[in-house]
C-alpha positions as CSV (number, residue, x, y, z in Angstrom):
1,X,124.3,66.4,117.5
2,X,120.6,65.4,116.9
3,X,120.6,64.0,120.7
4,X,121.9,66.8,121.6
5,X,119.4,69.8,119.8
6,X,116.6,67.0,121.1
7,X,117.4,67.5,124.3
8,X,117.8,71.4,123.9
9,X,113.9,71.3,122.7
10,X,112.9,69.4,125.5
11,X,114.7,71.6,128.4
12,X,113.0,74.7,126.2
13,X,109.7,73.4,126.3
14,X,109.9,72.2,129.5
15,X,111.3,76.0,130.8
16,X,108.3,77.5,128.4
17,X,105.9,75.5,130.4
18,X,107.1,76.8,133.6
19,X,106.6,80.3,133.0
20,X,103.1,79.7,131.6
21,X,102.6,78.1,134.7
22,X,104.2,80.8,137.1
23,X,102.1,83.3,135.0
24,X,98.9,81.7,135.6
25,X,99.8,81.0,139.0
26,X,100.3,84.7,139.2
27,X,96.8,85.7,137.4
28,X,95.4,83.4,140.3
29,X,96.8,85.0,143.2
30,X,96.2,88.3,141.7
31,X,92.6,87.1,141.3
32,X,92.8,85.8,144.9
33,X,93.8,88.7,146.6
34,X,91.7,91.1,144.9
35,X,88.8,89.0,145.9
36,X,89.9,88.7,149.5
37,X,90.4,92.8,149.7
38,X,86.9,93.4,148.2
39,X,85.2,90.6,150.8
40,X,87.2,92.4,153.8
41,X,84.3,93.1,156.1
42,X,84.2,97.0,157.0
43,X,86.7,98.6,159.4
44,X,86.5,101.7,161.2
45,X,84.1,104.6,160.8
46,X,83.1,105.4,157.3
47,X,80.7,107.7,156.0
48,X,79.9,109.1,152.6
49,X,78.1,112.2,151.7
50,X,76.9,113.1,148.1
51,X,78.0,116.2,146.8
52,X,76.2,118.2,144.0
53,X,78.4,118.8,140.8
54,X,76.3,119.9,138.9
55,X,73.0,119.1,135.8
56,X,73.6,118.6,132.0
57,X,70.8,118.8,129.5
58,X,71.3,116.9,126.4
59,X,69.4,117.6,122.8
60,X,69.5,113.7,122.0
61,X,70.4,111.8,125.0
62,X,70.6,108.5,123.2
63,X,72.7,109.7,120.1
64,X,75.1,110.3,122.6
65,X,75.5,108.1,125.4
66,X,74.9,104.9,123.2
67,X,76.5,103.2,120.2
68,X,73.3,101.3,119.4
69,X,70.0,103.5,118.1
70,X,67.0,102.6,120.2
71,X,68.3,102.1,123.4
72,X,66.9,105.4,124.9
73,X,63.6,106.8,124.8
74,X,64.0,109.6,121.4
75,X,64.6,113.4,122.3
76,X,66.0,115.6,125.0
77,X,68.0,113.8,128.9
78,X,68.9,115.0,131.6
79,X,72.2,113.4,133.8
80,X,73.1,115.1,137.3
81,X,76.9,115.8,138.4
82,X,77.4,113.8,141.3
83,X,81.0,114.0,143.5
84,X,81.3,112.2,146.9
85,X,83.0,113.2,150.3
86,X,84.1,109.6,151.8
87,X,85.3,110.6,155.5
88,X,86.9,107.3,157.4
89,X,88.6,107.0,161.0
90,X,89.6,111.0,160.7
91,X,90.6,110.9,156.9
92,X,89.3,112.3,154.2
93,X,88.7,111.3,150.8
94,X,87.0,113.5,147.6
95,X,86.1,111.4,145.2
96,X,85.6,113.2,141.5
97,X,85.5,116.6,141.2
98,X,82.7,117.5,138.7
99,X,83.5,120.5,136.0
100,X,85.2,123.7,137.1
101,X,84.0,125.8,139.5
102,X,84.5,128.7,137.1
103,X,81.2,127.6,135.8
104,X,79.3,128.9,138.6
105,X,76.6,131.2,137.3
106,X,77.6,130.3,133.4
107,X,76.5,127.6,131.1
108,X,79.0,125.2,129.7
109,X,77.8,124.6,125.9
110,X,79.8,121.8,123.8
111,X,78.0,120.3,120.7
112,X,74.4,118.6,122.4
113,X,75.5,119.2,126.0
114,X,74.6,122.5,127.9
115,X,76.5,121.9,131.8
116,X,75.6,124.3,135.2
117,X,76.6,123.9,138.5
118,X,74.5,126.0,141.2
119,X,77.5,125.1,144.1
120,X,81.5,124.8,144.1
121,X,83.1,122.0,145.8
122,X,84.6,124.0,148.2
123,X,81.0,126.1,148.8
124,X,79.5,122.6,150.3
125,X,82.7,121.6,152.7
126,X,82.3,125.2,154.1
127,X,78.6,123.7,154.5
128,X,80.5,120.7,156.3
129,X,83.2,122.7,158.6
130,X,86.0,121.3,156.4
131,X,88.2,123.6,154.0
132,X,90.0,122.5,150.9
133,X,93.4,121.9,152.7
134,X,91.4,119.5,155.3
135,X,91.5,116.7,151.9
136,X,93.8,114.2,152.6
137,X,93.4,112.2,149.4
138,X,91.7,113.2,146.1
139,X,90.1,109.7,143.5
140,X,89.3,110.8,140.1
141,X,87.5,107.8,138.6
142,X,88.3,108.8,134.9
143,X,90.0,111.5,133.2
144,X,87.0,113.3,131.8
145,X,86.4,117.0,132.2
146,X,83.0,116.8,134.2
147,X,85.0,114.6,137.0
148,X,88.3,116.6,137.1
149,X,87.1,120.0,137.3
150,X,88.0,121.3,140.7
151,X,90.8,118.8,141.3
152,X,93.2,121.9,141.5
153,X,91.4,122.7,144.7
154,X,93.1,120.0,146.5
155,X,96.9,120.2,145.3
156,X,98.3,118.9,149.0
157,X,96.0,115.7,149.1
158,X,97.4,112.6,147.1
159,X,95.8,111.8,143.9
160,X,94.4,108.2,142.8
161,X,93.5,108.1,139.3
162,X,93.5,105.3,136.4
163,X,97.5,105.1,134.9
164,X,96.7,105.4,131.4
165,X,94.1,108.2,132.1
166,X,96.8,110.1,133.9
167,X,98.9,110.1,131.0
168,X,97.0,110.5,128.3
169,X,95.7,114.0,130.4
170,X,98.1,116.2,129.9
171,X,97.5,119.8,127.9
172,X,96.1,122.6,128.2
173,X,93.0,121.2,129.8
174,X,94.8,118.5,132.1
175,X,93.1,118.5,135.4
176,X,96.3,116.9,137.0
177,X,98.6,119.6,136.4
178,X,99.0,120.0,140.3
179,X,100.5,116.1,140.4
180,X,103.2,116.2,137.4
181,X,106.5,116.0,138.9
182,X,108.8,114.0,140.9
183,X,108.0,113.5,144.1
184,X,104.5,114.4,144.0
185,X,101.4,112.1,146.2
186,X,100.1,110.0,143.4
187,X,98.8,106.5,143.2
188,X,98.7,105.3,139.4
189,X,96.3,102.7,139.1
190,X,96.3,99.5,137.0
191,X,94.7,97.4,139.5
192,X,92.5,97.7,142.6
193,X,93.8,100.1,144.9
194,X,93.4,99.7,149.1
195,X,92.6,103.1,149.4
196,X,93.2,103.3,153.6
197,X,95.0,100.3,153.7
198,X,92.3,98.3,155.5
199,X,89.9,97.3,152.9
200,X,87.6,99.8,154.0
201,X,87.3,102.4,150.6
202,X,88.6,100.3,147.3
203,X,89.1,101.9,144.1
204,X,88.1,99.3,141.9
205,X,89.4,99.1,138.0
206,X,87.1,98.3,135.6
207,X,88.8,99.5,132.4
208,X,86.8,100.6,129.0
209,X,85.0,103.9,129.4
210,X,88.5,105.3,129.8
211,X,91.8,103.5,129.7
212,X,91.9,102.7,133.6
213,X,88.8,103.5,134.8
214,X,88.4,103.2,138.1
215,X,84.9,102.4,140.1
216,X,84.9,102.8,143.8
217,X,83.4,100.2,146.8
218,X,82.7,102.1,149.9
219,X,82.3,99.4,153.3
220,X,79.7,101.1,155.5
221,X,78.3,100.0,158.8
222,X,75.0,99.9,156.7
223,X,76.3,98.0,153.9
224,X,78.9,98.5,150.8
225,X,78.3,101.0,148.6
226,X,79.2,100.8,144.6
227,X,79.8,104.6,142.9
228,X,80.0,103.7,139.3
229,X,82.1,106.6,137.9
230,X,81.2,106.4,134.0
231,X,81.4,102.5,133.8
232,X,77.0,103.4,133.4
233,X,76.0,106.5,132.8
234,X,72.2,105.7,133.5
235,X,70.0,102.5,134.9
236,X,68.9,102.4,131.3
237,X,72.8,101.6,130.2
238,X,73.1,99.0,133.1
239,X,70.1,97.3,132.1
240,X,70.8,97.1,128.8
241,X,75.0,97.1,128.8
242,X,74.5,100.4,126.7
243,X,77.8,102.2,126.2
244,X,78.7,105.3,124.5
245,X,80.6,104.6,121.0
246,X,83.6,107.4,122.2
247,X,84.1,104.0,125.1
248,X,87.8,103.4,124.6
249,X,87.0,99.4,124.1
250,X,83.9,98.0,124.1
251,X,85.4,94.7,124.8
252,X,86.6,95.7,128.5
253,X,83.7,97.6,128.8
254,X,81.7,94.6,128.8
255,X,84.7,92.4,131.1
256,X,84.3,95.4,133.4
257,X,79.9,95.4,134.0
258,X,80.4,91.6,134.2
259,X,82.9,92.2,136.8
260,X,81.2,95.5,138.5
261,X,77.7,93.2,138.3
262,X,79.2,90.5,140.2
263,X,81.0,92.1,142.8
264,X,77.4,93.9,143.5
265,X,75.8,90.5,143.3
266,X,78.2,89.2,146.0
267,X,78.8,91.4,148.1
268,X,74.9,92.7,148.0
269,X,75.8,96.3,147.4
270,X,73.4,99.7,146.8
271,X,74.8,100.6,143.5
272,X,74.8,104.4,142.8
273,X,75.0,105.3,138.8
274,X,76.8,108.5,139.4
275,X,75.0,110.2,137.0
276,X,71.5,108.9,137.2
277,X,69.4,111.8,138.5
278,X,67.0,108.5,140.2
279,X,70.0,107.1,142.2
280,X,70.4,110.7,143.9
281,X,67.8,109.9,146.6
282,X,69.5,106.2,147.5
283,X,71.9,108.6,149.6
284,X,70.6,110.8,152.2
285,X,70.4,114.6,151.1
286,X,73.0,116.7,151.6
287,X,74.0,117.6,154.2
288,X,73.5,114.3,156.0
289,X,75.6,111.4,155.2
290,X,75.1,107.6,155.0
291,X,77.1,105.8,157.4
């Protein structure tokens, strides 16, 4: 009996070791791949223009984008709106939406933040000869309001947004109501997602501002392009690794700069801080587009 309960413990350990090996072997060629699909060289004709989503003044910038006191200058900031038309071999690709277009010509006042926009979405694609049905797809890079506002103008393209993000959305508010249901064009993310299949446009997931956060790597001829979404919300935050304290984990916060820092680093990409009203001018102005 004791031979035999020995040699059940070895075959168990032995199997245990296995799967800890299979796993890890797994982790690695998830690692791997991911590395492979964001060091595809560019395909294809790819262009992105910025479009304007609108300003928002805050009383006490640094009380609220920061969970450590002294990390911005005291007093009054200002962050811009930014949303980005990505147009590659004929497709097209919106990617955030900025706050509802309802707010046109009204102020949007909530605690220290007062939000305008001076332009819809769809205003600026007239401005471009494209309508809202011309969208193919439709990236949010998080769930928050001031990136899913005009979503709802796009309800035929397919949706890529964060997993947890789209289920932790719904309400009153939710800016996905166009994608619940079966059947429905959406691509939940909990990884990096090939956006055209070519390695062209990546949604990259960098996880902590929101619960699947997603960043996005744009291949020009010109050279890659990173658009934060929220992962900084300022150069001040990526110089310093400042977050918000409202982050949903500080720890992946921090796992996803390193990993949004490095990717830069290698691949030698322009990094665009969404909201930085200074990174507006590292794209040309609107109309024109980089390419």
């Amino acid at each position: 009996m004791r031979r035999t309960m020995l040699l059940i413990s070895a075959s168990l350990l032995i199997a245990g070791c296995r799967i800890a090996e299979t796993a890890n072997e797994a982790q690695s060629n998830n690692a791997t791949a991911e590395a492979n699909l964001l060091a595809t060289p560019a395909a294809g004709k790819t262009s992105v223009t910025r479009l304007d989503c609108g300003d928002i003044e805050f009383k006490d910038k640094g009380a609220f984008f920061s969970d450590t006191p002294g990390v911005y200058p005291p007093g009054p900031g200002r962050v811009v709106g930014s949303c980005y038309l990505i147009q590659h071999d004929g497709q097209q690709l919106i990617w955030d939406t900025g706050f509802p277009a309802e707010l046109k010509g009204n102020e949007f006042v909530q605690g220290q933040m007062t939000a305008t926009i001076s332009k819809t979405l769809e205003e600026q694609l007239a401005q471009l000869n494209l309508k809202p049905a011309d969208i193919d797809i439709v990236g949010i890079s998080h769930m928050h309001g001031d990136h899913t506002g005009q979503a709802k103008l796009f309800p035929q393209a397919r949706l890529i947004v964060g997993k947890g993000d789209f289920e932790q959305s719904t309400g009153k508010d939710d800016g996905f109501g166009p994608w619940r249901g079966d059947g429905k064009p959406v691509t939940l993310a909990t990884a990096d997602v090939d956006i055209f299949g070519d390695g062209s446009v990546v949604a990259i997931h960098l996880p902590g501002h929101t619960p699947d956060h997603l960043a996005l790597l744009v291949k020009l001829a010109s050279g890659p392009v990173l658009l934060s979404g929220d992962l900084y919300h300022s150069t001040i935050a990526r110089q310093k690794k400042a977050m918000p304290g409202f982050n949903t984990s500080k720890e992946q916060t921090l796992a996803s700069m390193d990993r949004f820092e490095k990717i830069a680093s290698d691949l030698k990409a322009k990094v665009v801080i969404q909201h930085e009203p200074d990174d507006v001018s590292k794209l040309p102005a609107f109309p024109a587009a980089a390419e």
